[in-house]
C-alpha positions as CSV (number, residue, x, y, z in Angstrom):
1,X,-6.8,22.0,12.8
2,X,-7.1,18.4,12.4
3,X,-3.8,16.4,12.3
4,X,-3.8,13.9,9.0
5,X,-1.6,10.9,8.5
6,X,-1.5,9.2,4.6
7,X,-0.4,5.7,4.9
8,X,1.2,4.4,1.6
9,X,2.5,0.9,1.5
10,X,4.9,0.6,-1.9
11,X,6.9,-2.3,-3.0
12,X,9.1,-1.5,-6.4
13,X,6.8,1.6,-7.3
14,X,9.6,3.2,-9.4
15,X,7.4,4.0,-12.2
16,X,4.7,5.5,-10.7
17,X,6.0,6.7,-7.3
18,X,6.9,10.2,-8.7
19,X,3.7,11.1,-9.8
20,X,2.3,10.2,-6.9
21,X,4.3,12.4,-4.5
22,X,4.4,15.3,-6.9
23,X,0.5,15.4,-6.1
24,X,1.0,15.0,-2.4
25,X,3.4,17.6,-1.8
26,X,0.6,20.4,-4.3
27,X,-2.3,19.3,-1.4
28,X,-3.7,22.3,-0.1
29,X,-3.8,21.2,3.5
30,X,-1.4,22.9,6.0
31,X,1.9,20.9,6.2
32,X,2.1,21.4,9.6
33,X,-0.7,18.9,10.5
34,X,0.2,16.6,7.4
35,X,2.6,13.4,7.6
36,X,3.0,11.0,4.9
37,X,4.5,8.0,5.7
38,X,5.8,5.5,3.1
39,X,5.8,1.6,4.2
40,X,8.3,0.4,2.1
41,X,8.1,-3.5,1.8
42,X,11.9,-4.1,0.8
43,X,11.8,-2.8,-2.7
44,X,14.8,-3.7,-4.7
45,X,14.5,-1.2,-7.3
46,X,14.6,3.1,-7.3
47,X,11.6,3.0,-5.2
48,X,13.0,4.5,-1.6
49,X,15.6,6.1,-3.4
50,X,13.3,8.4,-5.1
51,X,11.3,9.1,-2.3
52,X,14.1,9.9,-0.1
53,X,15.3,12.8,-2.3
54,X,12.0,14.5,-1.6
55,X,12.6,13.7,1.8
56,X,15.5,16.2,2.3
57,X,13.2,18.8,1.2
58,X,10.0,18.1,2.7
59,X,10.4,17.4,6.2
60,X,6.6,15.6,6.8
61,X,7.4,12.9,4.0
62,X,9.0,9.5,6.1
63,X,9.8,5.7,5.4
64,X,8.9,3.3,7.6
65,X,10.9,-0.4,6.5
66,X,7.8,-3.2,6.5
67,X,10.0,-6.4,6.8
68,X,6.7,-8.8,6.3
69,X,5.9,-7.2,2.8
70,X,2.4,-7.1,2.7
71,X,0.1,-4.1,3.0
72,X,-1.6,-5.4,6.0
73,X,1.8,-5.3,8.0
74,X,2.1,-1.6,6.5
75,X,-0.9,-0.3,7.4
76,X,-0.4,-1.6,10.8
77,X,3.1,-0.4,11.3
78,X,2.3,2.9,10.2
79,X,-1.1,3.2,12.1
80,X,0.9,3.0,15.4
81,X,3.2,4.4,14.4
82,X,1.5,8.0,13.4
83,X,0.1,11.0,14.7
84,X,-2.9,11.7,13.1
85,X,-6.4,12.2,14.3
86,X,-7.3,10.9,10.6
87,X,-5.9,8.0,8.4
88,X,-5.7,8.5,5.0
89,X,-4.6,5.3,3.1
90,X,-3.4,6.0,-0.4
91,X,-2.2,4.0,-2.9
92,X,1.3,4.5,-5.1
93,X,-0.5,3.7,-8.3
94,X,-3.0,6.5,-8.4
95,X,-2.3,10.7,-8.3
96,X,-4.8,13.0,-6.3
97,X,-6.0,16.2,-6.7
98,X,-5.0,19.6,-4.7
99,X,-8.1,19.4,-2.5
100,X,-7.8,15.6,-2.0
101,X,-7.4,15.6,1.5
102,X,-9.0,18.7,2.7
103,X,-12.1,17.8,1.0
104,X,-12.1,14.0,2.6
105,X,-11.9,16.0,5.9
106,X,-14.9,18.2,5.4
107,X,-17.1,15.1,4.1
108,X,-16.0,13.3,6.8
109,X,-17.1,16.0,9.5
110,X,-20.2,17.0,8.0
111,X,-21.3,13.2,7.4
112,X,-19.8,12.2,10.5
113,X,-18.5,9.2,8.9
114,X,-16.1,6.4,10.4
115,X,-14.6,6.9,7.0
116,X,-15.1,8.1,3.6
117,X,-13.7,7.5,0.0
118,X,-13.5,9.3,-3.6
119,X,-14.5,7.9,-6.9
120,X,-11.2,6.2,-8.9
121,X,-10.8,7.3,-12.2
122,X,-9.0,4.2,-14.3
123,X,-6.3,6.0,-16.3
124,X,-3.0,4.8,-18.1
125,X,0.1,5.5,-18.7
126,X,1.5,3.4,-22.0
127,X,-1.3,4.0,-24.5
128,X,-0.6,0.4,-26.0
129,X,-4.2,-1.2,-27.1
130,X,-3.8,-3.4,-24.4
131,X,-3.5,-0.7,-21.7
132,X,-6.5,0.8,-23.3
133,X,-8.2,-1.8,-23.1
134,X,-8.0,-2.7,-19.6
135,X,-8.2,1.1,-18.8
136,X,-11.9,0.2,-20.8
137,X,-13.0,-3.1,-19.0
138,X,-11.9,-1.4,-15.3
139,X,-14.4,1.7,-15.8
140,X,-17.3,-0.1,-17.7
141,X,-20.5,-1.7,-15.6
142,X,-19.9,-4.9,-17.7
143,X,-16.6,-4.8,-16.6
144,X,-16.4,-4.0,-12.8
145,X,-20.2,-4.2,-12.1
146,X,-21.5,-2.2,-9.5
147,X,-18.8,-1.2,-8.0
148,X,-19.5,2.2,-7.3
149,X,-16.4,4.0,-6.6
150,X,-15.2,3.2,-10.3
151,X,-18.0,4.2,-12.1
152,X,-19.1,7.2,-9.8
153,X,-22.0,8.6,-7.6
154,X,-24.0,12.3,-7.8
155,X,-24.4,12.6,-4.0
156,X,-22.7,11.1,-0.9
157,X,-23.7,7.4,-0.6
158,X,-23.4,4.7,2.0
159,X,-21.1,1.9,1.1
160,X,-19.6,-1.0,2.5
161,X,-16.2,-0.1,1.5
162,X,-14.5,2.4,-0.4
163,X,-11.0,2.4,-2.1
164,X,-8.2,4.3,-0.2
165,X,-10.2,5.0,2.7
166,X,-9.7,8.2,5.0
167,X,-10.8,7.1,8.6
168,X,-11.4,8.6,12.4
169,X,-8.0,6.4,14.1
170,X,-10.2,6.1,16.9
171,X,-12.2,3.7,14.3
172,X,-9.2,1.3,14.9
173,X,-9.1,1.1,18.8
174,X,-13.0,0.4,18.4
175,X,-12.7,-2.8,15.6
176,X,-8.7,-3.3,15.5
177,X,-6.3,-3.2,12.8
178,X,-6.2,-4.9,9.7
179,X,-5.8,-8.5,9.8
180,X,-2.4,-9.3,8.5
181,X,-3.4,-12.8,7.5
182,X,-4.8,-11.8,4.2
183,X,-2.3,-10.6,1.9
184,X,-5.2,-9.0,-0.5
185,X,-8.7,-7.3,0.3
186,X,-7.9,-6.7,3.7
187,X,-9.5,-3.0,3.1
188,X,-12.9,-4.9,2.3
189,X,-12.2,-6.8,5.0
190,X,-11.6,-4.4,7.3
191,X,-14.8,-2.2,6.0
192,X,-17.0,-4.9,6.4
193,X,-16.2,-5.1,10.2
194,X,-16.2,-1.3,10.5
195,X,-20.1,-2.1,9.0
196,X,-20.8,-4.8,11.5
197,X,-19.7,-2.4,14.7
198,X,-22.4,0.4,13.2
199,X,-19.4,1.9,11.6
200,X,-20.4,4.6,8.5
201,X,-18.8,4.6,5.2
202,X,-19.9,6.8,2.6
203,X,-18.5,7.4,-1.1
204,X,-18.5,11.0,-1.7
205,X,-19.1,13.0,-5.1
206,X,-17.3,16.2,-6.6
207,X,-13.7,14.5,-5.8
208,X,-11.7,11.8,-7.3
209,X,-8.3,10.2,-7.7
210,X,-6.3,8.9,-10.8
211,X,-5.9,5.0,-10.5
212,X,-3.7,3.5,-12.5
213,X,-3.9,-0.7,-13.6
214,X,-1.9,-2.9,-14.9
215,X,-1.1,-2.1,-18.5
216,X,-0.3,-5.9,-19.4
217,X,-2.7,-9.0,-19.9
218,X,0.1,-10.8,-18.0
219,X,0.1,-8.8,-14.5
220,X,-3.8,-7.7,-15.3
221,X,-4.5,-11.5,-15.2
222,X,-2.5,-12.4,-11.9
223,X,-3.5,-8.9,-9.8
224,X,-7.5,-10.4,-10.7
225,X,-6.6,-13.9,-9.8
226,X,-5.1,-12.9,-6.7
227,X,-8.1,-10.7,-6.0
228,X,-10.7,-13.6,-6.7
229,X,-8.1,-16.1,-4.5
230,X,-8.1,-14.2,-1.5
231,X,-11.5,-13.2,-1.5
232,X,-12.6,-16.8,-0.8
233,X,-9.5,-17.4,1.5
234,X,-10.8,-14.6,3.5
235,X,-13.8,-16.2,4.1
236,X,-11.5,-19.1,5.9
237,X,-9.6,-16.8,7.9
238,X,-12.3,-14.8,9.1
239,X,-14.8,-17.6,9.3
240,X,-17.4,-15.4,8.1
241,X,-19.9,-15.3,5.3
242,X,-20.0,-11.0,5.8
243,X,-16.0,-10.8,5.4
244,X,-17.2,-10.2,1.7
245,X,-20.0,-9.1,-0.3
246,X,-22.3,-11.5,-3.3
247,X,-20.8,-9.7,-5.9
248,X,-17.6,-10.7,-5.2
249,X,-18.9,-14.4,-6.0
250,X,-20.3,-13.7,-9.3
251,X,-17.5,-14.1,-11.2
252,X,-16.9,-17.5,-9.4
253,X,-20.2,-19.1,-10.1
254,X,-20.1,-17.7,-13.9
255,X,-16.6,-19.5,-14.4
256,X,-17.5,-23.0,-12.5
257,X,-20.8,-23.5,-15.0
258,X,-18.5,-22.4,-18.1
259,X,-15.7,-24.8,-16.9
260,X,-18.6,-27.6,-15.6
261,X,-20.4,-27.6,-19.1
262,X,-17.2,-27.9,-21.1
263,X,-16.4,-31.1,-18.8
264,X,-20.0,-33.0,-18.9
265,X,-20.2,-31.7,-22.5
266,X,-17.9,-35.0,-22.9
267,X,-20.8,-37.2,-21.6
268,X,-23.5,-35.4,-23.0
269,X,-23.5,-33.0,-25.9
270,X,-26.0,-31.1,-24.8
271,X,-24.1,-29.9,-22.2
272,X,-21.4,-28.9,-24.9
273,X,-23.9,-27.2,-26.8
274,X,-25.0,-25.4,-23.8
275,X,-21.4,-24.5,-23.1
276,X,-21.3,-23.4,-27.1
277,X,-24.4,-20.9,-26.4
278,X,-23.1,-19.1,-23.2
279,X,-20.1,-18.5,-24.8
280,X,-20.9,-17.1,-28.0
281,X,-23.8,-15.0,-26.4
282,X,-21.2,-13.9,-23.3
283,X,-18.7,-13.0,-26.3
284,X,-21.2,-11.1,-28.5
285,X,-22.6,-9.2,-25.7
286,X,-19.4,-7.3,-24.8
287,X,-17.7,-7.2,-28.1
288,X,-21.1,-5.1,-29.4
289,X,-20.8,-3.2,-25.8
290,X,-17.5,-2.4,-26.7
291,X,-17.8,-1.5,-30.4
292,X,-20.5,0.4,-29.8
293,X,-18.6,2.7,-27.8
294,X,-15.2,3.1,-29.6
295,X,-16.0,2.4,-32.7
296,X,-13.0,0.6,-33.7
297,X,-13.6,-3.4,-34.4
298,X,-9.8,-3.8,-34.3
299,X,-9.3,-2.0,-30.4
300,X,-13.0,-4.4,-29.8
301,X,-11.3,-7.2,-30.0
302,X,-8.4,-6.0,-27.6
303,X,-11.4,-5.0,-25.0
304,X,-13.1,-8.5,-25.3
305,X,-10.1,-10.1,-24.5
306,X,-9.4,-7.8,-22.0
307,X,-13.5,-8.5,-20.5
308,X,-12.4,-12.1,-20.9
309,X,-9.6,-11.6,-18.6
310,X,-11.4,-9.8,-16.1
311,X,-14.3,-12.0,-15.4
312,X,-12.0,-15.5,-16.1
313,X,-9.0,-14.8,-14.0
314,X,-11.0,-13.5,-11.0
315,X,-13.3,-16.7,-10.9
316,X,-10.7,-19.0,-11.5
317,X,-8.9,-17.4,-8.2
318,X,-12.0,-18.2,-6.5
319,X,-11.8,-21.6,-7.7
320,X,-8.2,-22.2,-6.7
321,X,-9.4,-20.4,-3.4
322,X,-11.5,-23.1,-2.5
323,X,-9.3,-25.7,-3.1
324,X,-6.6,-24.1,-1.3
325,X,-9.3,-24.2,1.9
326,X,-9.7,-27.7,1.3
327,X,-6.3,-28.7,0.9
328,X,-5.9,-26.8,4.5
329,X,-8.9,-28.9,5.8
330,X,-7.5,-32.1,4.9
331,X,-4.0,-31.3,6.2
332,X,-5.7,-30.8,9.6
């Protein structure tokens, strides 16, 4: 039998670390050839606590202190660190089901993949309208695009990355570790070298895991800016144009020609009325997407904003992205 090692880097998971070790510990795979190790990076609320008292029960649950706090430096740690012949990297903010990891196993071996990945389901845990609507805007196409492993796929697919991936560790002597320079997307990152060394990656159907987002329009708005930011700063770091996909740059070049209409609109107010029209059709587009599916014009608006939130703060991370690589460029 296979020896499996789950990586989880957490940082002040209180309120959802519970319910993701409750659904560890029910996984049908034999215990004997299981570890999970928690890379905890220096949490200053209940986080370790709580995972400690489930330690002196469960022998195969550890915690591994990540000094640096960022999930590269955790997945490295714990990589080296563990026994496994596979890598399962989960994430604190989601719950699995029983046959989670026995089922990423058998895909694995019968697709003979360098690593494989479930669908996310985007569910909540406050059932404010706000929560609902991010829940909304994080599992809709208009939302999240093509992103497969959120909206689902009827038979095993070849990606270029997958969330929470379950890899061969032999995949990391071939390409390396994660590169601790990027403090977000370094899973894309990493599956997008995997790709160029003939690595496979394949999203599988029939199993899924419970993601859970942000639930405020605060912390929705900087976890998408941060994503949009580092996407382009990865590009700098890696000095490559296949660090990332196109779609990642949509939401970039759909916020620069809102933001550059608005600004020539004061020479020319054509350009204002141009700005006028994208808007209003952008706006009317999701707000009937939205109504036509709940049915409720006063949760619409909540979605919309929520869509607006989405698409804005990611781009204008990307914008702040590139002039945090020319700011670098100048100081050199």
């Amino acid at each position: 039998m296979n020896k499996v090692s789950i990586i989880i880097p957490v940082r002040n998971e209180e309120r959802y670390i519970k319910d993701c070790i409750e659904s560890i510990i029910n996984f049908d795979y034999n215990k004997e050839y299981l570890e999970v190790l928690f890379v905890d990076g220096m949490s200053d609320d209940k986080t370790v606590t709580i995972i400690e008292s489930y330690m002196e029960k469960y022998a195969y649950i550890k915690v591994i202190k990540n000094e640096k706090k960022i999930v590269p430096s955790a997945m490295n740690l714990a990589i080296k660190a563990s026994f496994g012949d596979y890598i399962c990297r989960l994430d604190a903010h989601a719950k699995y089901p029983v046959n989670y990891i026995s089922e990423l196993l058998n895909w694995s071996k019968k697709l003979d993949a360098d690593n494989v990945g479930a669908v996310c389901i985007t569910d909540i845990k406050s059932k404010s309208n706000i929560a609902k609507a991010i829940q909304f805007v994080m599992s809709d196409k208009l939302g999240v695009g093509n992103s497969l492993f959120r909206i689902g796929v009827k038979e095993p697919l070849e990606v270029d990355t997958v969330p929470f991936g379950f890899y061969k560790k032999e995949v990391f002597n071939k390409i390396g570790f994660y590169d601790e320079r990027l403090v977000r997307v370094q899973d894309l990152e990493l599956n997008k070298r995997l790709k160029k060394n003939n690595g496979k990656i394949f999203l599988v159907p029939d199993i899924t895991c419970t993601y859970y987002p942000r639930e405020t329009f605060k912390s929705f708005f900087k976890n998408r800016f941060d994503t949009g930011k580092w996407v382009i700063l990865s590009l700098y770091f890696t000095n490559s144009l296949k660090s990332i996909s196109f779609r990642h740059l949509i939401p970039l070049f759909f916020t620069s020609n809102i933001i550059l209409s608005f600004l020539l609109g004061f020479l020319n107010k054509y350009f204002f009325y141009f700005f006028i029209s994208i808007v209003v059709f952008y706006s009317s587009i999701l707000f009937l997407r939205s109504l036509k599916i709940k049915k409720d014009i006063f949760i619409s608006f909540y979605i919309l904003f929520g869509y607006f939130i989405l698409h804005f703060s990611y781009g204008l991370g990307s914008l702040c992205g590139i002039f945090e690589i020319l700011k670098r460029k100048i100081k050199k």
